[in-house]
N, C-alpha and C positions, 0 to 999 in steps of 0.2 A: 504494500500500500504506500501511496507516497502523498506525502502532508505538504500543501504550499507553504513555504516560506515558515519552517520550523521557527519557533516559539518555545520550543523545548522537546517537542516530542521524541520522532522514533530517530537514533543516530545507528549509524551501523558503530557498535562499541561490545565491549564485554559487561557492561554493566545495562545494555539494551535486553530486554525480554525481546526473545524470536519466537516466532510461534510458524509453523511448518505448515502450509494446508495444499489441498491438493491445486492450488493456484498461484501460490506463490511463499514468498516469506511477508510474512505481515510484523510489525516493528512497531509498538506504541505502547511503551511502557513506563513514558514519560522521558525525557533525557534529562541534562545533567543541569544542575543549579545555574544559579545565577543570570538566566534569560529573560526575567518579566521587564525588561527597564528601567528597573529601580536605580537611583545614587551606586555608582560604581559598577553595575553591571551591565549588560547589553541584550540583544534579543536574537533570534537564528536567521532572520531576516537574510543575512550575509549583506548588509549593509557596513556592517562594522569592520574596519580593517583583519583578514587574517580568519573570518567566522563565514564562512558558505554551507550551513548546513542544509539551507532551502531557499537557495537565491543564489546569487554570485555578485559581481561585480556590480554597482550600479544600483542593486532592489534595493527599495526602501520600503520602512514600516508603514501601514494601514492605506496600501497604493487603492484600495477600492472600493467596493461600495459594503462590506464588511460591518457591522455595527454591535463595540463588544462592550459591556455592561458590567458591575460587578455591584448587587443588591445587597445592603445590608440590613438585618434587623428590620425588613420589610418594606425597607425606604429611608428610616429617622436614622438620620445620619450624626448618630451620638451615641456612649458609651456610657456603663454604670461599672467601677471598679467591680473588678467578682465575677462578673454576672457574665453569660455563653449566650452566642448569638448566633442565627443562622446565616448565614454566605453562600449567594448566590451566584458566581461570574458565568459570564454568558454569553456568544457569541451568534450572532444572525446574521447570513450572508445564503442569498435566493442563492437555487441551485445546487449548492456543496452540500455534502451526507456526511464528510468525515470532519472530525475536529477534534484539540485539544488544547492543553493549557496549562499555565504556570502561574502562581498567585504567592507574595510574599506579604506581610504586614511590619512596619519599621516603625519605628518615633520618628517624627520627625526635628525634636531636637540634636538626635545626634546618628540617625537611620540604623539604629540598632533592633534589633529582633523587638519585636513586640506582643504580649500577648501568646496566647498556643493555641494552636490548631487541635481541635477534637473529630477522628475521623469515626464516624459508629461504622458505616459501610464502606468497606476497602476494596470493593468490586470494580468501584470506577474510577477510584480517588488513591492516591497513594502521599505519603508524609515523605520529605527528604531532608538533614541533614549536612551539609557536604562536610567533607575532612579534609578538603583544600581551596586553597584559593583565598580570595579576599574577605570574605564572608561569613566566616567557621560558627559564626552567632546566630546566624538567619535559618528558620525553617523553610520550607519551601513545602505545598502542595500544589499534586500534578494529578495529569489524567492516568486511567489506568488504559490497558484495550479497551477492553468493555468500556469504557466510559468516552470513546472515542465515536462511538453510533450513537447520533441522536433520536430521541425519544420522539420529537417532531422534526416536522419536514423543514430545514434551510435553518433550524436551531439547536446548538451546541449550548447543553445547560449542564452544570454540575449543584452540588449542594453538601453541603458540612457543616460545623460550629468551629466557635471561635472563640476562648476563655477571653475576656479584658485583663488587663493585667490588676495585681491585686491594690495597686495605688492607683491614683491620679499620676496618667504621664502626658500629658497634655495632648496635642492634635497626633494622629495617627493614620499613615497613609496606607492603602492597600495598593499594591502595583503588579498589575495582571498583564500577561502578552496570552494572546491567543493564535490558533494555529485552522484555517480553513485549507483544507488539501485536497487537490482531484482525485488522491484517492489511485495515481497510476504506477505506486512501487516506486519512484524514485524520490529523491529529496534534488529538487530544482526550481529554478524559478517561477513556474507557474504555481504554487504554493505560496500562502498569501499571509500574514503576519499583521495582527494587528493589537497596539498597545491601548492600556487607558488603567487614570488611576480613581481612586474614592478615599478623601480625607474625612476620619469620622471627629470629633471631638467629645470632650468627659461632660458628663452631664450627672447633676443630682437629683433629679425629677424623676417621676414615673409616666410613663407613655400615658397616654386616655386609653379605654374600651373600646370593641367592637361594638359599637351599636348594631350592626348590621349584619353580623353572623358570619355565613357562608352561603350568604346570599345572593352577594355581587358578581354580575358578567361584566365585562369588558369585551367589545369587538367593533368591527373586526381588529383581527390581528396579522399582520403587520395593517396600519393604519395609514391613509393617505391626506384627505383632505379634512376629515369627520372621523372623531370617535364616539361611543356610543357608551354606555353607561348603563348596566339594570341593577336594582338592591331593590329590597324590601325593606317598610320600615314598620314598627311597633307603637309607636307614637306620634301625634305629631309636631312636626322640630324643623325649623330652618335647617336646609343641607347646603353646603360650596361646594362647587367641585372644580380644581383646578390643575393645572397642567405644569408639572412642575421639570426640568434637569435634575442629572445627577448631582449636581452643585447643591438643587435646592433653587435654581432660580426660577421664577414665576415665570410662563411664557402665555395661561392664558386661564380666564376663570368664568363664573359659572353661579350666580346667586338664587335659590330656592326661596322666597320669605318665610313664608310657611307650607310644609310640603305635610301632606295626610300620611294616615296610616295605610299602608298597601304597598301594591306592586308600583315599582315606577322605573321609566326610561329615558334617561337624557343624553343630549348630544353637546359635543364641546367643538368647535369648529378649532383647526389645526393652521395656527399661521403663515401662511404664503411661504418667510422668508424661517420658517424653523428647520436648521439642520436635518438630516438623515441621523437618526440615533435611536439606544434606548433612554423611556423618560416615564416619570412617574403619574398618573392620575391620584388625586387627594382628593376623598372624599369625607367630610366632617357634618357631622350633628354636634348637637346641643350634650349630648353624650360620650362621644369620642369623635375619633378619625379611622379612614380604613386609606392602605395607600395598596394601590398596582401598578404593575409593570406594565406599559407598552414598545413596542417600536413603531416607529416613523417612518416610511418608507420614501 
């Protein structure tokens, strides 16, 4: 199988899982640290001086229409010392089946290891380590094989926890490269690389409720001009709904004054000039907030 523009994935190595089949050798058992573009490290791109493991000469990172995400804690981009959070990164790009990835978490005071990675399911996901290099402090999660077939069509999802560390370390960055590949056995440049990070900061507060259960659709998905909105509600309570970046920043909203109890479906119209990306819908009562994932197409 061959991955665009390695990210980390499969290198031909002795530390590479092979797996034998009656079609070829298949190679995706994550490769070797230090590939997400974090401070001091690089990506497989083969943009980097002396690094071709899915590129050569020339490739650069995120050359296409690729759009890769990294969800935290459901969206709320803030931490509670202690406490373990789920982590989403995530890559959407029409067309491609095969994917994988690299995800490291630093301080940003001084980019050192931050926090630990809790993996419950090691099917798709694998923890590394390294014992050389610049880095000997940093964890690293990667994909496994299996975690290299997407579950849906043109998107590469993975998912895990992630302990806070046990104090206040101020802002903390996550720095993902992701890996979209045709899939044809070799590592070259048609293999596509694409980077993105997500700074969360400490927070002492506690989140709001779900007013709204497991009630809420979103669609379609991926989304072009218009997206679409269903929930139920139990009461009735002014709801917003607004369109938010992975930053956090506001691109478009959405005021209910007072909205009934019952089914309901609303539309948020999608700004002309908004990027190609993934991005948050927010949706809040008088009770809490509920956020989701879209992409942008």
């Amino acid at each position: 199988m061959r991955f665009r523009k390695q990210i980390l994935l499969t290198v031909f190595s002795a530390t590479t899982l092979m797996i034998v089949t009656g079609v070829g050798i298949r190679k995706s058992a994550g490769g070797p640290p230090y590939n997400t573009g974090a401070p001091d490290e690089k990506t497989c791109s083969g943009g980097e001086s002396g690094n071709a493991c899915h590129g050569g000469v020339g490739v650069v990172d995120n050359p296409g229409d690729g759009v890769p995400a990294i969800l935290f804690n459901g969206g709320n981009n803030y931490y509670v010392s202690g406490q373990t959070y789920t982590i989403k990164p995530s890559i959407y790009h029409a067309g491609v089946d095969r994917f994988g990835f690299q995800i490291v978490a630093l301080k940003n005071v001084d980019n050192s290891n931050a926090g630990r990675f809790v993996l419950a399911d090691t099917s798709k996901v694998r923890m590394q380590r390294p014992t050389w290099g610049c880095c000997q402090d940093r964890w690293y999660v990667m994909h496994q094989y299996y975690g290299t077939f997407p579950a849906s069509a043109n998107l590469g999802e993975w998912s895990f926890q992630w302990t806070a560390p046990p104090a206040n370390e101020g802002a903390i960055t996550f720095y993902a490269a992701f890996l979209a590949a045709n899939n044809n056995g070799v590592n070259d440049s048609l293999d596509e690389t694409y980077t993105t990070t997500l700074t969360i900061y400490p927070y002492t507060g506690i989140n709001g409720g779900d007013p709204f259960g497991q009630s809420i659709r979103v669609f379609p998905i991926p989304a072009k001009n218009r997206v679409n909105i269903s929930y139920e509600l139990g009461n009735t309570t002014p709801v917003s709904i607004a369109l938010l970046d992975m930053q956090g920043r506001i691109w478009a909203t959405r005021l209910i004054e007072s909205d009934t109890p019952g089914e309901h479906t609303l539309s948020v119209d999608i700004p002309d000039d908004l990027p190609k990306a993934v991005y948050l819908l927010r949706l809040v009562s008088e009770e809490g907030e509920v956020l989701k994932r879209i992409v942008v197409q």
